[in-house]
Structure formats: C-alpha cells, structure tokens
C-alpha positions in Angstrom: 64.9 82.8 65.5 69.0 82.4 65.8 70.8 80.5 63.5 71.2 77.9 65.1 73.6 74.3 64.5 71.3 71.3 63.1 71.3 67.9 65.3 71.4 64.5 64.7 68.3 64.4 66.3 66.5 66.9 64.4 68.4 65.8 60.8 66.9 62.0 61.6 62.9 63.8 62.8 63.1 65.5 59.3 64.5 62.4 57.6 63.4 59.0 59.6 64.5 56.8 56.3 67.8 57.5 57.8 67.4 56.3 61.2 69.2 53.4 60.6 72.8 55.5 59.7 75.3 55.7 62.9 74.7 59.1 64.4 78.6 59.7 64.4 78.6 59.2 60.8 75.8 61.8 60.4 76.9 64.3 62.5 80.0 64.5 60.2 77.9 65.3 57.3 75.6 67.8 58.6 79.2 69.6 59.8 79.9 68.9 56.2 77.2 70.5 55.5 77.2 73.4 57.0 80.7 75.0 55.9 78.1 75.3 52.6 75.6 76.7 55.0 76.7 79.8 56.8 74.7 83.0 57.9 74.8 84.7 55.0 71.6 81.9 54.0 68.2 83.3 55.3 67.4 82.8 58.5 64.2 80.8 58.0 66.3 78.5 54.8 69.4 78.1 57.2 68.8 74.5 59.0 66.5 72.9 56.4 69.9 73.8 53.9 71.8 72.0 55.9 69.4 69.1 56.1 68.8 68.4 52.7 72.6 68.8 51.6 73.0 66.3 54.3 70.9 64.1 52.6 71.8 64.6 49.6 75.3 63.6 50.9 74.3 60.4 52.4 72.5 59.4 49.3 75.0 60.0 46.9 76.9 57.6 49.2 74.8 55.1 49.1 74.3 55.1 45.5 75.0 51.1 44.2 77.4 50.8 41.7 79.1 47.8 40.1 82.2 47.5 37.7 82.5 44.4 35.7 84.6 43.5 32.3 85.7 47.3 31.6 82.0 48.3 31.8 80.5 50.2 35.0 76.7 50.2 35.9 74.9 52.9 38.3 71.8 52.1 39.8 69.9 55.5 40.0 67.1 57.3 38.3 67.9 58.4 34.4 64.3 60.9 34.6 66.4 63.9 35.6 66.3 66.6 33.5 69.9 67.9 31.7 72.3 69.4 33.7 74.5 72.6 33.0 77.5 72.0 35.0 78.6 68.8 36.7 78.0 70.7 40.4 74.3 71.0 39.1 74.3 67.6 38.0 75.4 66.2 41.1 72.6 68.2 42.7 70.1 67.0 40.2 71.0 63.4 40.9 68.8 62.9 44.4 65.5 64.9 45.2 67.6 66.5 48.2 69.9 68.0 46.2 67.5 69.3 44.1 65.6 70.9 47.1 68.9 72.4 48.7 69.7 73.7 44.9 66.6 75.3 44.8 67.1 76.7 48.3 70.5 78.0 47.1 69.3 79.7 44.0 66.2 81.8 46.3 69.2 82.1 48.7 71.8 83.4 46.1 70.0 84.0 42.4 72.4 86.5 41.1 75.5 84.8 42.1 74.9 81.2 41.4 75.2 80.3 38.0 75.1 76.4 38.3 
C-alpha cells in the first residue's frame, strides 16, 4: 500500500452526510488536511487521518451560532469530556476530531501532548 492522496470521491464514500458540500469546497479541506497528514503517519492510518480531520473541518464550519444583545449562543453538544488545551478542545468538539485525535496520539504518543 503507497500513501497515497485522498479524493473527493472517496472522502464523500466514507462520509455520504456530506454529499451535499460542493466538491471544490471539499477538496480544499482534505488539502487542508493533509499538510497535518504527511508520511511520517502509518501507512494503514494515513487516508482515514486525512478524512476525519476533513470532517472534523467541515463540521466545525457548520457549527450554528447566533449573537444577540452582547450574549452569543452555540448550538453543539455540552457531553464532551474536559479538555486540556484549546487544540484538544477543538478536537473534542465533533466525533471526527476525536477519531483523528485518537489516530494522532497511536500515530505520535510520545510527542503529542494535547
């Protein structure tokens, strides 16, 4: 197996709830995405890295917000468990992130401390 670049294609197979995103738009997060992903990752870990930071990335886009009268409201789930850095808590925020962080710590465990 070669390390090989993640499509559109195979990004939307994984993830069909986001078939409806422009495929333009999505290509330009999974490139995001992979200048986190390199081939230092294992081989096996590389695309589905990619994929769920990709993910993660749309959905933390899409996350409604409102502001009203000095006050701002998030719509999101409040069940996730405490965070000990804001990169973790950003991570921690959508269950994509969380499966990329835990792909990152197997990936990395003595080097990321997040």
């Amino acid at each position: 197996m070669a390390y090989e670049t993640v499509t559109v294609e195979q990004f939307i197979a994984r993830f069909p709830i986001f078939s409806d995103k422009d495929g333009d738009y999505v290509q330009v997060l999974l490139t995001e995405a992979g200048t986190s992903v390199d081939n230092s990752w294992r081989e096996e870990d590389y695309p589905y890295a990619i994929m769920y930071l990709t993910a993660h990335l749309i959905a933390t886009d899409n996350i409604a917000s409102e502001s009203f009268g000095g006050m701002s409201l998030s719509y999101g789930k409040s069940n996730t468990p405490p965070a000990k850095s804001m990169m973790e808590a950003d991570f921690l925020a959508t269950s994509y992130g969380r499966r990329y962080l835990r792909l990152l710590r197997l990936n990395f465990p003595a080097i990321v401390s997040i």
